[in-house]
C-alpha positions in Angstrom: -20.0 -25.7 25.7 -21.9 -24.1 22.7 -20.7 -20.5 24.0 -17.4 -19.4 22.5 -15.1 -17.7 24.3 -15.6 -14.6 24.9 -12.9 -11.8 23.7 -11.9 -8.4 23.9 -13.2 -6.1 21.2 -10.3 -4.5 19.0 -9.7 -1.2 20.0 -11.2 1.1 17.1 -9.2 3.4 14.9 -10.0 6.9 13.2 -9.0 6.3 9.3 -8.2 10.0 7.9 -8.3 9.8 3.8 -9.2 11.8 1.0 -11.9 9.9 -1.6 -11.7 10.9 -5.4 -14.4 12.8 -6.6 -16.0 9.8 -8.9 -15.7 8.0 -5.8 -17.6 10.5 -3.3 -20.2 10.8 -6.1 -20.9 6.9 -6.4 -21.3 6.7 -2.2 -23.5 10.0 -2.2 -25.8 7.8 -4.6 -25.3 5.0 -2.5 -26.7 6.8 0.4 -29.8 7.8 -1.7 -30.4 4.1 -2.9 -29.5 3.2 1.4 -32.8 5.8 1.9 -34.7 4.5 -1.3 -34.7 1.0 0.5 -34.9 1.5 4.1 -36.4 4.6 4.5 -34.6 7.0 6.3 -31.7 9.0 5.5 -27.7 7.9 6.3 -24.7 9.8 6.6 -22.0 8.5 3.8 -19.3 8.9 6.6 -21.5 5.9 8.6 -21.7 3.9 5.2 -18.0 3.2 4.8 -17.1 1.0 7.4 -20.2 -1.2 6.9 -19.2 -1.3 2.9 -15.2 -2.0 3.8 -16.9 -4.6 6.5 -19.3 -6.1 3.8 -16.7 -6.4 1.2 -13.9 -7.9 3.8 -16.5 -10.5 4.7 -18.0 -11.5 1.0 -14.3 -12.0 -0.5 -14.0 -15.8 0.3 -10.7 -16.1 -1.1 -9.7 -13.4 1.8 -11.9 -15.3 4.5 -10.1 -18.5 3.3 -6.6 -17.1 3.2 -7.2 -15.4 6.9 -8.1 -18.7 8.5 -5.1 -20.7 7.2 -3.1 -17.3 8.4 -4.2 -17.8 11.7 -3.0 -20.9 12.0 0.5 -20.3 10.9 3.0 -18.5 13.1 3.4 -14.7 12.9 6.0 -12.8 11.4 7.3 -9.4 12.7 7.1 -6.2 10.5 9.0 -6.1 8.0 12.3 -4.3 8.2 13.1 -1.5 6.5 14.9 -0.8 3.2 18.4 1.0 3.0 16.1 3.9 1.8 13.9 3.9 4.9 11.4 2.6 3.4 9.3 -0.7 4.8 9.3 -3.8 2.4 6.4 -5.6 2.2 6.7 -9.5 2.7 4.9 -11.9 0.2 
């Protein structure tokens, strides 16, 4: 069959975080070059998802890494540290 199968969607999250000034500055011109090209105006709060999804999907050393992940089994979180703190696993 040449149709996939077809899955659920993830469920989307609401990412709260504070961006630098330099940083706000850069995607506020980003959003002017986004109207230069195309036309018509965007909001820079609808430009960072489709940047963070561009990025994810050109980084082929990620893309790479992610398929071999998905065939390995899955860990659980990490436990914490005697401090309280989470580990991270490498």
């Amino acid at each position: 069959m040449k149709l996939a199968r077809i899955t659920k969607p993830l469920r989307s999250v609401q990412v709260h975080f504070m961006l630098p000034g330099d940083l706000n500055g850069t995607l506020e011109r980003y959003a002017q070059y986004y109207e230069h090209i195309h036309g018509e105006p965007v909001d820079t709060r609808a430009l960072i998802p489709q940047i963070l999804r561009a990025f994810l999907e050109a980084d082929r050393e990620f893309q790479s890494w992610s398929r071999s992940a998905d065939n390995q089994p899955r860990r659980g979180p990490a436990p914490p540290s005697s401090n309280g703190t989470a580990k991270t696993r490498q």
